[in-house]
C-alpha positions in Angstrom: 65.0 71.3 -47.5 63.9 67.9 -48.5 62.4 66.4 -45.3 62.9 62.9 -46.4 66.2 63.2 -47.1 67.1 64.4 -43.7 65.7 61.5 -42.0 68.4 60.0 -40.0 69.5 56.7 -41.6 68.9 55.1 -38.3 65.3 55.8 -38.7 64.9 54.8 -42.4 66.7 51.3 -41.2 63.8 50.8 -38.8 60.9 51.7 -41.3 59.3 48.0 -41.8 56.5 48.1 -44.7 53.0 47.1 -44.3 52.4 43.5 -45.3 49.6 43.4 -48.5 47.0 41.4 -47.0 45.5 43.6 -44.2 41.8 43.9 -45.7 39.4 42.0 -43.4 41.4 41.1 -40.9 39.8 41.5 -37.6 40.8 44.3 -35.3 42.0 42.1 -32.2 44.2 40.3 -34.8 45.7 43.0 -36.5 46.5 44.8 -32.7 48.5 41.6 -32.1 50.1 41.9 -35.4 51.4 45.7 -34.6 52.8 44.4 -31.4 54.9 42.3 -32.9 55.9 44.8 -36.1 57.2 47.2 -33.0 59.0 44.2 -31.7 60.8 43.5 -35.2 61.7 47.6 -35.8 63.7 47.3 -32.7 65.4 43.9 -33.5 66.4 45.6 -36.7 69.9 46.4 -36.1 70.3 42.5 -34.8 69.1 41.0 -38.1 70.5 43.5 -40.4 74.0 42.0 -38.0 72.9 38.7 -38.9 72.1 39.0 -42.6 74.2 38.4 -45.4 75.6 41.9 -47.3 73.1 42.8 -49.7 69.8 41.1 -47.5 67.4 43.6 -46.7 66.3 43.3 -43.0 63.4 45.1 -43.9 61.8 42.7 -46.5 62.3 39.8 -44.0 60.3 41.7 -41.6 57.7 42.1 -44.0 57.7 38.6 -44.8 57.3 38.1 -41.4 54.8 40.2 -40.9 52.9 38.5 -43.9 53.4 35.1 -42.4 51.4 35.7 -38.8 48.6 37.0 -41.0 48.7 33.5 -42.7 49.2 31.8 -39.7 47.5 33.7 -36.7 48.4 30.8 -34.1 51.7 32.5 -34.2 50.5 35.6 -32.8 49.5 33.8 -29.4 52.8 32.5 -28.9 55.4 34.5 -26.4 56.6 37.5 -28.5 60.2 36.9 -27.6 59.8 33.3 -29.3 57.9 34.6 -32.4 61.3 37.2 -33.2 64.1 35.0 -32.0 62.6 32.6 -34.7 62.4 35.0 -37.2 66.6 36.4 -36.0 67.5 32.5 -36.7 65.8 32.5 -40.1 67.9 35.3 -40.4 71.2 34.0 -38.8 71.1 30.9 -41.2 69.8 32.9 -44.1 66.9 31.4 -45.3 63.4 32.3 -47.1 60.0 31.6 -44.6 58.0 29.3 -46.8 60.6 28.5 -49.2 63.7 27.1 -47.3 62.0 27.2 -43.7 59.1 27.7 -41.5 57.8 29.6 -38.4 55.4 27.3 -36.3 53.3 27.3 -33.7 54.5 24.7 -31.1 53.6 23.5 -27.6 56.0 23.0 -24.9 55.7 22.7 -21.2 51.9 24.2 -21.2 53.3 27.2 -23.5 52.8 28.2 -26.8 56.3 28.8 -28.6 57.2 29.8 -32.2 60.0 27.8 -33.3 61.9 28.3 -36.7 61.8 24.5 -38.6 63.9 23.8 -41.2 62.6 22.0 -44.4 64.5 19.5 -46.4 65.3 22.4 -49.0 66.6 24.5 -46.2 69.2 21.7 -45.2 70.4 20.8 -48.3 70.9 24.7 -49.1 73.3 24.4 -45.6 74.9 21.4 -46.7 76.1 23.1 -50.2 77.2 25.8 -48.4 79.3 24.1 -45.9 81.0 21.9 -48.7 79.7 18.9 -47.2 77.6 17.8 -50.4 77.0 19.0 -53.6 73.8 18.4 -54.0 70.6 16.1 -53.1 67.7 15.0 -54.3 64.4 13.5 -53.0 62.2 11.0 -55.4 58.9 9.7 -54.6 57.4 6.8 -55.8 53.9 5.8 -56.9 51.8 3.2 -56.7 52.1 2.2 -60.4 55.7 3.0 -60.7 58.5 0.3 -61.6 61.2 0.2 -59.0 63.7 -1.6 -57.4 66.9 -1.5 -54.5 69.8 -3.0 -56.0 73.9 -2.5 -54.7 72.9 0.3 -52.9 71.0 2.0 -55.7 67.5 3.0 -56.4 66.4 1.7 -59.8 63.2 3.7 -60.5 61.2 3.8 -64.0 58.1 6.3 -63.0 54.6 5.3 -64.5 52.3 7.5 -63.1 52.2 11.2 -62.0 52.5 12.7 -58.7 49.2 14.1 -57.5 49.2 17.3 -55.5 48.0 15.2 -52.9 50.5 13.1 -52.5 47.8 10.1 -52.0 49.3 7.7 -54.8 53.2 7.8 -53.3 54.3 4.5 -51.4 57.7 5.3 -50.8 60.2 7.9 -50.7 63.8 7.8 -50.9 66.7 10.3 -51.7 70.2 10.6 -52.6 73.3 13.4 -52.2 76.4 13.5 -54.0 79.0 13.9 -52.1 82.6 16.5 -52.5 84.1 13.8 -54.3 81.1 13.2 -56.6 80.2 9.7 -55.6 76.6 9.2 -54.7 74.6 8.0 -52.1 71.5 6.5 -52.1 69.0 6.2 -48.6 66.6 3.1 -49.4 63.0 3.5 -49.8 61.3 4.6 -46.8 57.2 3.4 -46.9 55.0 6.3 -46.3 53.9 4.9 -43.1 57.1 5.0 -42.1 57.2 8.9 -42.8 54.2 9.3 -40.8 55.5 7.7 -37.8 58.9 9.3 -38.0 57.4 12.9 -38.2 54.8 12.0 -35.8 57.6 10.6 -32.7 59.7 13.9 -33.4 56.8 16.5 -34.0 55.1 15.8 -31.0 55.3 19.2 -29.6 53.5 20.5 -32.7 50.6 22.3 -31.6 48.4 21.0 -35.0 49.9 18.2 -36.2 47.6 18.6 -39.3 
């Protein structure tokens, strides 16, 4: 009799895979890691609730798993935090690093994980709610040619964004809505940016 194929399915569902990068990491860390793999292979049954048909539970786990390595102030954060954030990244169907983050934040004296959409994320709920269509973000640099005219950016590039971001002045964006007109937010200065992010991302506990 084939052992593995009378393993109960309810075991199989709960069998999480090892994330690649486990060379070198130090022992205390990867303890802290295994603690919180145990919590996610009993919180199985609630994301596999919360997925879509089709989404493995399983690979987000991993992913998860993956993430703390690459991010080890998550690890010191309360462990219920760490997997509700993971359950809501789960609950809104999104990709860690691609559509979403996990991050480390500080609130009231404690360390909490909190699940922080990016601007990919949000425009990926909008198109599925039917509230846009789509949306677009365009920076522009220093040497560019643009203008803000009737409610529409004019923008001839010149230049080419570097990975650095350091030559971008401004930044604006623009969604098309169900009825296909677009919309156009004017140009915010990067300063701007900065201060925005920095009066609602005060509870980051790196704001780096």
């Amino acid at each position: 009799v084939c052992t593995e194929c009378s393993m109960s399915d309810a075991t199989a569902m709960t069998v999480i895979p090892e994330p690649m990068a486990v060379r070198g990491v130090p022992q205390e860390l990867y303890d802290k890691q295994q603690l919180f793999k145990a919590d996610l292979e009993a919180a199985i049954p609630q994301l596999e609730a919360a997925l879509p048909k089709g989404v493995r539970a399983q690979a987000l786990a991993s992913m998860a798993l993956t993430m703390v390595l690459d991010n080890p102030k998550l690890l010191d954060c309360e462990p219920l935090s760490l997997t509700r954030s993971v359950y809501k990244v789960a609950s809104l169907n999104l990709r860690i690093g691609e559509t979403c983050d996990i991050v480390p934040t500080k609130k009231r004296g404690k360390d909490i994980a909190e699940c922080w959409i990016r601007v990919r994320g949000v425009v990926e709920l909008a198109i599925r709610a039917r509230a846009i269509q789509w949306a677009k973000y365009i920076l522009i640099c220093d040497v560019d040619e643009w203008s803000f005219e009737n409610d529409e950016l004019l923008h001839k590039p010149r230049g080419t964004v570097k990975l650095d971001c350091s030559n971008v002045t401004h930044v604006s964006a623009m969604v098309i809505l169900p009825s296909g007109i677009k919309v156009w937010e004017q140009p915010w200065p990067v300063e701007r940016i900065i201060a925005h992010r920095d009066k609602y991302a005060k509870n980051l506990n790196n704001p780096d």
